[in-house]
C-alpha positions in Angstrom: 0.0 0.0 0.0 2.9 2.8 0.8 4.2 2.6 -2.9 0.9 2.3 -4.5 -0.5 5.2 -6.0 -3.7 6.1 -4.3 -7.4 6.8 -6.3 -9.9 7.9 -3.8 -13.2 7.3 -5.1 -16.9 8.3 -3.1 -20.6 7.3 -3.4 -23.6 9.0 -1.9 -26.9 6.5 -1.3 -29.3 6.0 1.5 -30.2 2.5 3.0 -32.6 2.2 0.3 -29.8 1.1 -2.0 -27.7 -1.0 0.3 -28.2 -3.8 -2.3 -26.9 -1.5 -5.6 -24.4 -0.7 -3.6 -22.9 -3.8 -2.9 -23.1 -4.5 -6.4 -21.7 -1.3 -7.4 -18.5 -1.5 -5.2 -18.0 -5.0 -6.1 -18.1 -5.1 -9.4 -16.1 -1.7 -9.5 -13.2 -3.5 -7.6 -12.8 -6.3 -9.3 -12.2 -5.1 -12.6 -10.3 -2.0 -11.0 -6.4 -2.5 -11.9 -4.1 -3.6 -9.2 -1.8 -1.4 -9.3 -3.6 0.9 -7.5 -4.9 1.4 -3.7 -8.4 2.4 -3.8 -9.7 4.2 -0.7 -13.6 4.2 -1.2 -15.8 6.6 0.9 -19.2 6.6 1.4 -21.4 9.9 2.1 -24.5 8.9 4.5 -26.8 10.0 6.8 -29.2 6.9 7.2 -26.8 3.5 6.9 -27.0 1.3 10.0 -23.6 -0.4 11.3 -25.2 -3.4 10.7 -25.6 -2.2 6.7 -21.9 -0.6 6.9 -20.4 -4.2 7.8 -22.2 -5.7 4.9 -20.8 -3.9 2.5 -17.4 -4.5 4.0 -18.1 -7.6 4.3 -19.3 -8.1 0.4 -15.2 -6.4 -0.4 -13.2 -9.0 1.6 -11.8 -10.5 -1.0 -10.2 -7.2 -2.5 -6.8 -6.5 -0.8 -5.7 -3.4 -2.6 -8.8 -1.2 -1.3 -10.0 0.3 2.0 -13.9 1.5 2.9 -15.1 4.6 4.5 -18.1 5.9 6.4 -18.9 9.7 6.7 -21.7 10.8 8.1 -22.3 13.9 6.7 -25.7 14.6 8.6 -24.3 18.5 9.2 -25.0 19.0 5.4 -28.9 18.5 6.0 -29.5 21.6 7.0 -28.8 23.2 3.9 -31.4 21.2 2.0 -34.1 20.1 5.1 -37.5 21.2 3.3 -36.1 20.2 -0.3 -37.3 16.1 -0.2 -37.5 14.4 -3.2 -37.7 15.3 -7.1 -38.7 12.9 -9.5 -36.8 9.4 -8.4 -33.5 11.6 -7.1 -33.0 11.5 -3.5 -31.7 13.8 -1.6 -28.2 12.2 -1.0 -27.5 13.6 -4.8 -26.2 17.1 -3.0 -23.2 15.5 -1.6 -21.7 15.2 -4.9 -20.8 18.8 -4.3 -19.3 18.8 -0.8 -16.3 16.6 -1.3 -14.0 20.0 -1.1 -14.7 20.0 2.3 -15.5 16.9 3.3 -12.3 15.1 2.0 -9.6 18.3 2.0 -6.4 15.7 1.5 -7.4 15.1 -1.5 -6.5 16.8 -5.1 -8.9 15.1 -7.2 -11.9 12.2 -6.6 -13.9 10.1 -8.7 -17.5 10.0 -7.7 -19.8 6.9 -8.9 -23.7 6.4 -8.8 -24.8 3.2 -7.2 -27.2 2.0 -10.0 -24.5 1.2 -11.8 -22.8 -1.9 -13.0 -18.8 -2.2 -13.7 -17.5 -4.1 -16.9 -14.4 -2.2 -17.1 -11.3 -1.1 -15.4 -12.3 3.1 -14.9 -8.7 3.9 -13.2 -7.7 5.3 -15.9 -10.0 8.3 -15.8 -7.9 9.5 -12.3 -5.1 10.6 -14.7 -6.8 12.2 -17.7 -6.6 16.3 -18.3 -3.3 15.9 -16.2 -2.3 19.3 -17.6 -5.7 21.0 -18.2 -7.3 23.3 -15.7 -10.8 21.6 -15.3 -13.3 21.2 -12.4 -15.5 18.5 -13.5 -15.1 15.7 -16.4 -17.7 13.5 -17.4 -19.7 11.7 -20.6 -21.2 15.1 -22.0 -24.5 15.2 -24.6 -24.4 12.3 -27.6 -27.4 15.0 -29.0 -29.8 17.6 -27.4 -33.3 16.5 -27.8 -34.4 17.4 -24.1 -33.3 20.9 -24.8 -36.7 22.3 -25.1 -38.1 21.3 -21.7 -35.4 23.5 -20.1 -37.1 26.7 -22.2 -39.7 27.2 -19.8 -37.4 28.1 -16.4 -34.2 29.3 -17.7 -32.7 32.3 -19.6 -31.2 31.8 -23.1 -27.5 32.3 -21.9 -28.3 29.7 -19.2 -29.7 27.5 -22.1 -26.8 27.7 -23.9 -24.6 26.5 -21.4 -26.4 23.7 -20.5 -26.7 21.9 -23.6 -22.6 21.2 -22.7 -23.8 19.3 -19.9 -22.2 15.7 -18.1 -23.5 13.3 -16.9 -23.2 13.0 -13.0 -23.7 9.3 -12.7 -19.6 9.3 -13.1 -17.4 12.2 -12.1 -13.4 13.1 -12.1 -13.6 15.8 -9.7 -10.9 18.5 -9.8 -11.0 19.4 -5.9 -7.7 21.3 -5.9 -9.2 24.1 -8.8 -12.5 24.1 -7.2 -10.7 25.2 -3.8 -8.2 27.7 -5.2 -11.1 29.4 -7.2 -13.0 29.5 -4.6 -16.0 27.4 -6.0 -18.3 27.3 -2.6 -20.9 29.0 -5.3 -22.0 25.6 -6.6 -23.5 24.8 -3.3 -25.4 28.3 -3.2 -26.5 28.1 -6.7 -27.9 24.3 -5.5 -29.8 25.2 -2.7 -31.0 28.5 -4.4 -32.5 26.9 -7.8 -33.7 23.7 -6.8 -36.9 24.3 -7.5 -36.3 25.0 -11.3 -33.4 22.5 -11.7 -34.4 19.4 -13.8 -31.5 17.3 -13.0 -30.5 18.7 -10.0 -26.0 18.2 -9.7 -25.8 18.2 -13.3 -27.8 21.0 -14.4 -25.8 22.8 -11.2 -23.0 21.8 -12.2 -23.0 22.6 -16.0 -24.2 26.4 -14.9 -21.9 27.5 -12.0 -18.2 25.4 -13.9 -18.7 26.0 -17.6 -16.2 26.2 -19.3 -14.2 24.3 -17.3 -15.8 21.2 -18.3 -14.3 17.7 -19.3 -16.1 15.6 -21.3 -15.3 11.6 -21.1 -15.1 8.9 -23.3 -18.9 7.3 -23.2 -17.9 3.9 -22.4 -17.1 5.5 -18.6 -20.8 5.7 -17.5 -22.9 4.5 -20.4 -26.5 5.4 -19.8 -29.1 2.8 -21.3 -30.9 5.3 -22.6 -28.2 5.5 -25.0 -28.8 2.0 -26.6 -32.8 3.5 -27.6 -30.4 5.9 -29.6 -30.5 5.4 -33.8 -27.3 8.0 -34.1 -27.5 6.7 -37.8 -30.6 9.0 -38.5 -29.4 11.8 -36.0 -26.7 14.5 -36.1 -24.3 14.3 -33.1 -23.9 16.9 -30.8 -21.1 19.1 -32.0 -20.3 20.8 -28.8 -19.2 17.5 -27.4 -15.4 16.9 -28.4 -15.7 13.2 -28.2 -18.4 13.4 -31.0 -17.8 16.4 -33.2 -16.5 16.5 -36.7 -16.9 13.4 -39.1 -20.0 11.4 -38.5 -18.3 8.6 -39.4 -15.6 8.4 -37.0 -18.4 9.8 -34.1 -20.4 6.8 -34.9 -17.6 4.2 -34.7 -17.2 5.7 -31.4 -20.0 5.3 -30.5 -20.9 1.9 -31.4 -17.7 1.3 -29.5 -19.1 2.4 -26.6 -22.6 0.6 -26.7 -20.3 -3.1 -27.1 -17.5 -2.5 -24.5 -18.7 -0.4 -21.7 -16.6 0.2 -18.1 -19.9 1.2 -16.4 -23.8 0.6 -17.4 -25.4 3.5 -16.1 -29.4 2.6 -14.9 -30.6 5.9 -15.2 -34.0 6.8 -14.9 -37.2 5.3 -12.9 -36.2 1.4 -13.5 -33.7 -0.6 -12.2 -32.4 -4.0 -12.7 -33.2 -5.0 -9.5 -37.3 -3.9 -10.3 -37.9 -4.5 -14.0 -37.4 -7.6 -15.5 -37.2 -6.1 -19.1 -34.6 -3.6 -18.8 -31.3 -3.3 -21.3 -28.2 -4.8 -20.3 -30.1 -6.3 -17.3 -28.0 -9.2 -17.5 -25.1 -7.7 -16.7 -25.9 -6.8 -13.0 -27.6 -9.5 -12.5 -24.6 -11.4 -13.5 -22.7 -9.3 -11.4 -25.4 -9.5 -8.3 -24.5 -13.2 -8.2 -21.0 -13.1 -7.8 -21.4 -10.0 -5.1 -20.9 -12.2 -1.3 -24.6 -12.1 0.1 -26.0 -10.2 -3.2 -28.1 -12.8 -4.0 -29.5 -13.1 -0.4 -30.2 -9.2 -0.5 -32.1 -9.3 -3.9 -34.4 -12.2 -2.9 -35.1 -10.8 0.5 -35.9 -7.2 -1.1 -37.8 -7.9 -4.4 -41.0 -8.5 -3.0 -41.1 -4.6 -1.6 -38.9 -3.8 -5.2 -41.3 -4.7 -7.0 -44.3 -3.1 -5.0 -43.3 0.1 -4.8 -42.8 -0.2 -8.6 -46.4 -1.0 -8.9 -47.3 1.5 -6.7 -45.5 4.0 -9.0 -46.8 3.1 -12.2 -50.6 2.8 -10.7 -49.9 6.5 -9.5 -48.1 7.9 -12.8 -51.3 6.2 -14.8 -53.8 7.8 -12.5 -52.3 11.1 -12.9 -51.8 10.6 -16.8 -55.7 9.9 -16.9 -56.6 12.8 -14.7 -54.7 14.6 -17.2 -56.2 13.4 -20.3 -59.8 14.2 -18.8 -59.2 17.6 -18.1 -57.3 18.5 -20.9 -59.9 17.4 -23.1 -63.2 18.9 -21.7 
């Protein structure tokens, strides 16, 4: 561990997603090189010790990595009367405190927990090594949601964000954000919640741009992005992983979609919930091999799967509300 280069790496989730977790981490270190020491941190305010040992307990068999609890409960303050917003939780705000939270450190990767690992991602700790950045990640493959964003922001704002990342997978640059001072980004979160669609990312894009680093796709690849025909659409040019020849964006592209490092579940369904979901498979593959994983998914599917019914029954009654008044 003294000669190994270190790659700190942090995850915000409540005890709601003890089991993505486990699957997350797991499948994140074993395809992690070993040529590194991974110190993993975890931001909470609601994980039981009893939780806490088993996800230590699903990383045993990884010797090169080391697992953290911070209970950053002093943080709830700032967003007490903000609950929920679509299917984001609250913890999604701790993306942004790392600066204080963890001042040793000049740079951190930050992963979602719906995730699944295929891929070794240490390599995204040394990109831009040269590059004054505060945040990289997989930026726009094309801008079709643009026009829901008309209604609650200005047209210089709307031009910024169609540059945004996603936040599902970060490199953090935590030694610019301190020497510039960057304590904004909170302000600017707790300030425009209420009009913020995707709440880090749409923060993020409006108080760092330009200092914005796009990845390679294959880093966090949503599955939205396999409902994607790019052969009938134009690729965002303001990405610089896609612009220029079509051709060479599409080959990247497609390269992305077969050989992914992480399958980003975005969105209201999750592996562990839907039964017909892309690339499934693959963390339920995963799931399996995760120590007590499988115990976890067969013990929690039952409620899974009913508060996914619950949801659907709601969104259909409201859609049918809808319909009837509209159309009086």
């Amino acid at each position: 561990m003294d000669n190994m280069q270190k790659i700190p790496v942090f995850f915000t989730f409540d005890a709601n997603y003890l089991l993505a977790a486990k699957v997350a981490i797991h499948s994140m270190m074993k395809h992690a090189s070993r040529q590194y020491w991974y110190e993993l941190y975890v931001f909470h305010t609601t994980l039981s010790p009893k939780a806490q040992q088993s996800l230590r307990n699903s990383l045993k068999e990884f010797t090169h990595t080391e697992l953290h609890f911070i209970d950053v409960t002093q943080y709830n303050e700032k967003i007490k009367n903000f609950g929920t917003k679509a299917h984001y939780s609250k913890e999604i705000f701790y993306k942004l405190i790392a600066t204080d939270v963890l001042p040793q450190y000049d740079r951190i990767i930050c992963s979602d927990v719906d995730v699944v690992f295929t891929g070794d991602f240490s390599p995204v700790f040394f990109m831009f090594p040269n590059e004054k950045f505060y945040y990289a990640g997989v930026g726009p493959v094309e801008n079709s949601r643009m026009p829901y964003y008309r209604k609650d922001f200005s047209t210089t704002e709307m031009e910024i964000l169609e540059h945004e990342i996603a936040a599902g997978f970060l490199l953090i640059n935590l030694k610019e954000l301190r020497n510039d001072h960057k304590q904004e980004i909170i302000n600017f979160y707790v300030n425009n919640y209420t009009r913020l669609r995707l709440p880090e990312q749409d923060c993020i894009i409006l108080t760092c741009w330009p200092y914005i680093k796009y990845l390679p796709i294959d880093y966090s690849l949503p599955i939205s992005f396999y409902r994607l025909n790019m052969n009938q659409r134009d690729f965002y040019q303001g990405n610089t992983e896609f612009a220029g020849d079509k051709a060479t964006a599409l080959a990247k592209f497609n390269k992305g979609l077969a050989h992914p490092v992480q399958i980003h579940y975005a969105g209201f369904d999750k592996p562990w919930n839907c039964f017909r979901l892309t690339r499934r498979q693959d963390w339920i593959k995963a799931m399996k091999s995760t120590p007590g994983g499988m115990v976890l998914y067969l013990k929690s599917l039952p409620r899974n799967l009913l508060m996914r019914t619950k949801r659907y029954s709601l969104k259909r009654f409201l859609r049918k509300t809808y319909k009837r008044i509209t159309n009086r």
